[in-house]
C-alpha positions in Angstrom: 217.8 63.3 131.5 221.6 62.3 132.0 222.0 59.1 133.0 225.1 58.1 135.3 226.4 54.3 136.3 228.5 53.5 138.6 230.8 50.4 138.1 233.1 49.0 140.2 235.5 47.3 137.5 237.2 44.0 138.9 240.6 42.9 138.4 241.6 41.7 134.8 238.3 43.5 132.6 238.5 45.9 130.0 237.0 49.1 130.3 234.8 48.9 127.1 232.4 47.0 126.1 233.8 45.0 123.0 237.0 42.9 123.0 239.0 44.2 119.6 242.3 42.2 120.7 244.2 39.1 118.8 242.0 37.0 116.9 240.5 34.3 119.5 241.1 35.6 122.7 238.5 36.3 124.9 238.9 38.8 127.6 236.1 40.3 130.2 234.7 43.3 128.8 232.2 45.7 130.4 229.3 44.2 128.4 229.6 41.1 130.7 228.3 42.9 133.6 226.5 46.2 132.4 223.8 45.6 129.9 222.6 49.4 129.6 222.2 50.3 125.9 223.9 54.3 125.3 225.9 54.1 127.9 229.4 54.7 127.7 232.7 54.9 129.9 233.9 58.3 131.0 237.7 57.5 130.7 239.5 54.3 131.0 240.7 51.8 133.9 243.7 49.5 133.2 242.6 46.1 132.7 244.8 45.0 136.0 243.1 47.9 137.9 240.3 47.5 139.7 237.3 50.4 140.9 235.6 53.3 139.9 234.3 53.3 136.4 231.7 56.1 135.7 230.0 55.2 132.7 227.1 58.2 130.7 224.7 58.7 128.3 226.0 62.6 128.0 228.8 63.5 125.7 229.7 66.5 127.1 229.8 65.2 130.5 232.2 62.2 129.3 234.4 64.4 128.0 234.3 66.8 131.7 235.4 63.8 133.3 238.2 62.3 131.1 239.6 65.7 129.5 242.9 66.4 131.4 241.6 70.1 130.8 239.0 69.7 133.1 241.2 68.6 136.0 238.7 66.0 137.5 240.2 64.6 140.6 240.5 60.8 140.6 242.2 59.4 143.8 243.3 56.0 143.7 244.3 53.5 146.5 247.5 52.1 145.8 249.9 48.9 147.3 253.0 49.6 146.3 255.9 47.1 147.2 258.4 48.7 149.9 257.8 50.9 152.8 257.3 54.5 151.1 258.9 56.9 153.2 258.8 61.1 153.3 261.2 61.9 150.2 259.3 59.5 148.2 255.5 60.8 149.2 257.1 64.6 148.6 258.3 63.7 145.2 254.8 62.3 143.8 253.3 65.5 145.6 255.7 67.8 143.5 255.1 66.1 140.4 257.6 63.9 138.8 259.0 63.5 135.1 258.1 60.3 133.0 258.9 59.5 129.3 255.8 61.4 128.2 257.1 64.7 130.5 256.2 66.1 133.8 252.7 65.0 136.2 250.9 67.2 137.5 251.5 67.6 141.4 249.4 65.2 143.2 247.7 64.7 146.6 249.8 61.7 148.1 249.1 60.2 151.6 250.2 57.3 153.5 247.5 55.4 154.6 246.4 52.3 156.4 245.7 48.9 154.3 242.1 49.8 153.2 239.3 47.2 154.4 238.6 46.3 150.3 237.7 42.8 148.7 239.8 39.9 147.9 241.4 40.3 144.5 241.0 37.3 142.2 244.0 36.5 141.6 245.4 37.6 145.0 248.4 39.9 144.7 251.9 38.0 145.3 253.4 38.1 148.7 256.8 38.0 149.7 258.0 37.9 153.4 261.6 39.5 152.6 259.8 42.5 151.1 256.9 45.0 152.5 254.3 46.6 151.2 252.4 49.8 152.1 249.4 51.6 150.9 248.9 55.3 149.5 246.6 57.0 148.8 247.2 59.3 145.6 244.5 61.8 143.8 245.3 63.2 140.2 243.8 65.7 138.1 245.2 64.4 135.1 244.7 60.7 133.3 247.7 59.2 131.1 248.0 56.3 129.9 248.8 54.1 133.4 250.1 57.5 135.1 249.4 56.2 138.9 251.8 53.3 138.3 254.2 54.7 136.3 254.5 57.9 139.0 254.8 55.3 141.8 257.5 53.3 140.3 259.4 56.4 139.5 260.2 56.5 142.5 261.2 53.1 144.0 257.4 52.0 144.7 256.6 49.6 141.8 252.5 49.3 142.2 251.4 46.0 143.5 247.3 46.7 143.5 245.9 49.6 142.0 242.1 50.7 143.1 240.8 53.3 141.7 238.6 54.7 144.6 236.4 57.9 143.2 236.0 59.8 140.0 235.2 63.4 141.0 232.3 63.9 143.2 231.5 60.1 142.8 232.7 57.3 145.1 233.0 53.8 145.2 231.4 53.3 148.4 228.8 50.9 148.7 229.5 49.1 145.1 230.6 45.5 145.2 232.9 44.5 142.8 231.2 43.5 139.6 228.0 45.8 140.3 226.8 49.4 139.4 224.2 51.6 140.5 222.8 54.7 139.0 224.5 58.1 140.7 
């Protein structure tokens, strides 16, 4: 039987389970707070991301979920710094063109600041400049595409949340804790 975890990754861990950085450093890894043996994560999370980490025992269905081929949706709650406005939300929805060449279109909303936990350290606040939240869902997964898309386009990504992972949602998982799916 397939067995499915899901993780809600905090702020500042990697998304694997050893740290094979610079030669005494020690960064949070996964193994800190999932002690499952043959488990393994479906795709990656930027280490200042936080969210949805679905983690498997089954090959084939890691490779469904991270495989760009496969088109799994991932939506993500982003605060960008500024106010978006319409031109900028169209543009993410057409797609836009970074180094590595065009996104796919996306599903890009304006939303309200979500009711999520306190991030540790808290993200910087400035009184001369506003922030909003969107929410943005992508069937692709490059190498920190949400952030790179948002900035693209004047809205440099302040917190990034990563929210579900295909049918799977964070709802209900603390930050720091799984649960089986």
């Amino acid at each position: 039987m397939t067995r499915i975890i899901l993780f809600n990754k905090p702020f500042d861990v990697l998304s694997q389970f050893t740290d094979t950085g610079t030669e005494g450093t020690s960064r949070r890894t996964l193994s800190e707070f999932i002690d499952v043996p043959g488990v393994y994560p479906a795709g990656r999370l930027d280490r200042d991301s936080e969210g949805l980490m679905v983690l498997t025992d089954n090959g084939k269905l890691q490779a469904k979920i991270s495989n760009p081929k496969f088109r799994s949706p991932k939506t993500y709650l982003a605060q960008v710094e500024g106010s978006p406005d319409a031109e900028q939300l169209d543009q993410l929805r057409r797609g836009v063109v970074l180094k590595d060449g065009p996104t796919r279109p996306a599903e890009v909303s304006l939303i309200d600041p979500p009711d999520l936990w306190p991030r540790t350290p808290p993200v910087r606040f400035r009184k001369t400049v506003p922030d909003g939240w969107i929410s943005v869902t992508i069937t692709e997964g490059r190498n920190r595409q949400v952030r790179r898309m948002t900035a693209h386009v004047g809205l440099p990504c302040l917190r990034l949340v990563r929210w579900s992972v295909g049918e799977w949602s964070l709802d209900g998982i603390a930050p720091g804790t799984w649960r089986d799916a």
